[in-house]
C-alpha positions in Angstrom: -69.2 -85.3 30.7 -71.9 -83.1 29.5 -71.7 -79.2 29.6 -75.3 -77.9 29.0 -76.5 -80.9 27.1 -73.5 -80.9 24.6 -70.6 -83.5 24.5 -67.1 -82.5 25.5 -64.4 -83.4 22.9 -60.9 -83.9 23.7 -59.7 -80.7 22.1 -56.2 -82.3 22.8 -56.5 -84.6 20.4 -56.9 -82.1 17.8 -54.5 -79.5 19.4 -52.8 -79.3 16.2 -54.8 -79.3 13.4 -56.9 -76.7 12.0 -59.5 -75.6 14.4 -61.8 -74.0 11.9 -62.0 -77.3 10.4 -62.4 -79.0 13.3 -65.4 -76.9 14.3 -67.1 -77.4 11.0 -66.7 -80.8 11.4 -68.1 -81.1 14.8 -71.2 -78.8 14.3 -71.5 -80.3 10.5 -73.0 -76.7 9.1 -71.5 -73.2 8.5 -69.8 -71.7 12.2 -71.7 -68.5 11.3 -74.5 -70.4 12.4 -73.4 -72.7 15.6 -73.8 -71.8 18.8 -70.6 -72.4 20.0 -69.1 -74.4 22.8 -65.5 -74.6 21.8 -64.5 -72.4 24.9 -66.1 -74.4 27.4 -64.5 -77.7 26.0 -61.1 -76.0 26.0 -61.4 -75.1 29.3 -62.3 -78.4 30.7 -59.7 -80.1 29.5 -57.2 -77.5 30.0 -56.4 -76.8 26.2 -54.5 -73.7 26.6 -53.7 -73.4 23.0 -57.3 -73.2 21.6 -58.1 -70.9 24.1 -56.0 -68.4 23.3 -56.7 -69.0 19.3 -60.5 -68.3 20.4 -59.4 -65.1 22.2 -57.0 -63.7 20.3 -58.2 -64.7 16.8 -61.1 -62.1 15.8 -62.4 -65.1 13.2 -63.3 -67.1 16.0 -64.9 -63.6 18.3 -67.5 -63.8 16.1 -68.7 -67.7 17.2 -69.7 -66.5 20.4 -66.0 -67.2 22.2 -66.6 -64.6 24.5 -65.0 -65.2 28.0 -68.4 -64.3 29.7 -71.8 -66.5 29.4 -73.9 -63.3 28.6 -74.6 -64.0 25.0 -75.4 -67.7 25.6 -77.5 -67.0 28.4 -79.6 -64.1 25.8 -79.7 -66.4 23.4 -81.7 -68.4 25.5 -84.1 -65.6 26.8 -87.4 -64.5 25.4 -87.4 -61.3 27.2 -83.6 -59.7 27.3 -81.1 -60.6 29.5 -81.3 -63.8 31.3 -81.0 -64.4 35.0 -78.0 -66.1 36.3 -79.0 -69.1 38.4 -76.1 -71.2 38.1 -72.2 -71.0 38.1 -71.4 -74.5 36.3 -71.7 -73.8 32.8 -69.4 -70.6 33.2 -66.0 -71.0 31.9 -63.8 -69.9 35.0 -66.1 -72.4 37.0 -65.1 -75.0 34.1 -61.5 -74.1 34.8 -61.6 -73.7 38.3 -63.3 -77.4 39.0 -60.5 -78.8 37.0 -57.8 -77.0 38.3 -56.3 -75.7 35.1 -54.8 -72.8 36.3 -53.6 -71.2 33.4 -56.7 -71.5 30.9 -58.4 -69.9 34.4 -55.5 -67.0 34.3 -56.2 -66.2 30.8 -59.8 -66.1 31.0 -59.6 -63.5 33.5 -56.5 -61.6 31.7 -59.4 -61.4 28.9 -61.4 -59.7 31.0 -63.9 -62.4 32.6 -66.3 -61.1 35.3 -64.3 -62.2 38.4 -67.6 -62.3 40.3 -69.7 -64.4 38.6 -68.2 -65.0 34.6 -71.3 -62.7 33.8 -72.6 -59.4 33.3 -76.6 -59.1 33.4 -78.5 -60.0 36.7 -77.9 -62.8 39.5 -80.3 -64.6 40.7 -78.4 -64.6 44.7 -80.7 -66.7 46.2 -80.9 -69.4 43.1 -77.0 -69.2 43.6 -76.7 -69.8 47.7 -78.6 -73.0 47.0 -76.4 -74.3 44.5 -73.1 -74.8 44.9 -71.4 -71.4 45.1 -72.8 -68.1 45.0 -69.8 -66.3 43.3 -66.6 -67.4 41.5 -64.7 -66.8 44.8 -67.0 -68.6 47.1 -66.3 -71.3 44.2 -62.8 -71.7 44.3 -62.6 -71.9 47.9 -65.3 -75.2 48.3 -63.7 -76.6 45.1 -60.5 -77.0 47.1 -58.6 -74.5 44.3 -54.9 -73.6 44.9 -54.1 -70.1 46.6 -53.2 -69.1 43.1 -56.6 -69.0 42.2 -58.2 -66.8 45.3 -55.0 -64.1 44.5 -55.8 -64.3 41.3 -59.4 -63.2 41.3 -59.0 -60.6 44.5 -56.4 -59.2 41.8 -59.0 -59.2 39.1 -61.8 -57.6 41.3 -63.5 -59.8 42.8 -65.4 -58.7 46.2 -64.8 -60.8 48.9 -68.1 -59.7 50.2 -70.2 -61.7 47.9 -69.2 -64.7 49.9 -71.9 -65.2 52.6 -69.5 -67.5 54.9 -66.2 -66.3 56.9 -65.0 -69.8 58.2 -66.0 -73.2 57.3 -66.7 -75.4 60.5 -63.4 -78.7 60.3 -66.0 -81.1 59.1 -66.5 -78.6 56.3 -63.1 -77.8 55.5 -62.2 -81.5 55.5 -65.3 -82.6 53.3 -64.6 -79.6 50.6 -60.7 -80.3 50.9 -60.9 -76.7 51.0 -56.9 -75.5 51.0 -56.4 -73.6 54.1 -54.0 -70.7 52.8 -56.2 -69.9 49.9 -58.9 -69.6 52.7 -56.5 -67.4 54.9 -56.0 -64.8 51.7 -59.4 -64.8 51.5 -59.9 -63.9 55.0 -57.3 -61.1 55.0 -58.8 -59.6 51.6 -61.6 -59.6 53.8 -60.6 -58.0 57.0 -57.9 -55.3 54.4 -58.8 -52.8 51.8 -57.0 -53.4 48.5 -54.4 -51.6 47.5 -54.8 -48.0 45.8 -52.6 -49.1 42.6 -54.1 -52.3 42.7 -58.0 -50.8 43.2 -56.4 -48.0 39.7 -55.7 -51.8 37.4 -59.3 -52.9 38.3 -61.0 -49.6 37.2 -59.1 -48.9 34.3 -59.6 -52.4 33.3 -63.4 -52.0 33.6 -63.6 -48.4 31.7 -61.9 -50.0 29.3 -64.2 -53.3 28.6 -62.9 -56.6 27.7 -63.5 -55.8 24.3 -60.6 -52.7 24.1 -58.6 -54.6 27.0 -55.6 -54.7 24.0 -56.2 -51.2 23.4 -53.9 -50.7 26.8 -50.4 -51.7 25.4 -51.3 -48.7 22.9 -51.6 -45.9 25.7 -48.8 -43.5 26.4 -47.3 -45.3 29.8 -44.4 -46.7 31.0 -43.7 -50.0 29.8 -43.8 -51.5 33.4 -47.4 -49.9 34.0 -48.4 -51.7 30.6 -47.3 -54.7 32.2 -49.0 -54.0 35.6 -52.2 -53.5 34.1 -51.6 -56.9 31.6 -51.1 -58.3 35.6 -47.5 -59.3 34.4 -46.1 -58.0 37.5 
């Protein structure tokens, strides 16, 4: 399998050695000057464990771990911010097409754009052609788990985006797409959210996934903390 031109590694295999060392080896130069795919691989093959040492570790912020594909996507602009065109080489879609759950959960927890993994400007038309036009329209025609829907309705994500309300049979059977993830998807479409749920999803944005850890720090109840870490 190949991930925008670059090989997947097992990350499994080397689940418990050092990953700094296991990134030099792969890239064969200095990390400082990789671009780095580590985050991708982790999340197609479910490595849960690297993920969170590329999330949580600020050695490994710095080699481009970010949860979002803005910076790769810059890096390969010539005037500014690049136009999304494409969901496949975003990590939640990664996560999503695999089904691993958790590694999904914690990119999201980290702060990933529930709509579309990024942050500059979409392309909508480029995206209706390809195979989803939004991480939700995703994980419904990938066949995802309920799980998945709640957990990006939870995150923010606007049921809106998706152009379709119902899938004709043939469609649903073709797409396996799971028919109670598509009824929460229907009802977060015909019901406003919540107001304490619609309070996580600001608070979370005014804060940036950057300070997201900044929350456990501010004077609330312990079980608001919680709420907002979506540990509810």
């Amino acid at each position: 399998l190949l991930i925008d031109g670059s090989p997947v590694p097992m990350l499994r295999e080397i689940r418990c050695r050092n990953l700094r060392g296991w990134l030099q080896e792969q890239f064969g130069r200095p990390l400082e000057q990789c671009e780095d795919m580590s985050l991708h691989n982790a999340a197609h093959v479910g490595d849960l464990d690297t993920l969170r040492t590329l999330l949580q570790e600020d050695r490994f912020k710095q080699f481009n771990a970010d949860v979002d594909i803005d910076q790769r996507l810059d890096q390969r602009s010539m005037f500014g911010m690049h136009t999304l065109r494409t969901l496949a080489a975003c990590p939640l879609f990664i996560s999503a097409a695999y089904h691993h759950f958790p590694c999904f959960r914690m990119l999201l927890n980290a702060g990933a754009n529930p709509n579309y993994n990024y942050n500059g400007p979409v392309s909508r038309e480029a995206l209706v052609r390809g195979r989803a036009c939004c991480m939700l329209d995703a994980v419904l025609k990938l066949g995802c788990e309920p799980v998945f829907v709640s957990l990006l309705l939870d995150h923010g994500a606007d049921p809106y985006l998706v152009p379709w309300y119902e899938l004709d049979p043939d469609t649903m059977v073709r797409l396996k797409v799971n028919a109670e993830a598509l009824r929460i998807y229907q009802e977060a479409k015909r019901n406003p959210r919540r107001l304490m749920n619609l309070c996580r999803i600001t608070i979370r944005e005014i804060m940036g996934k950057k300070h997201l850890s900044c929350i456990s720090s501010l004077p609330l109840p312990e079980t608001i903390i919680k709420f907002m870490f979506h540990k509810d």
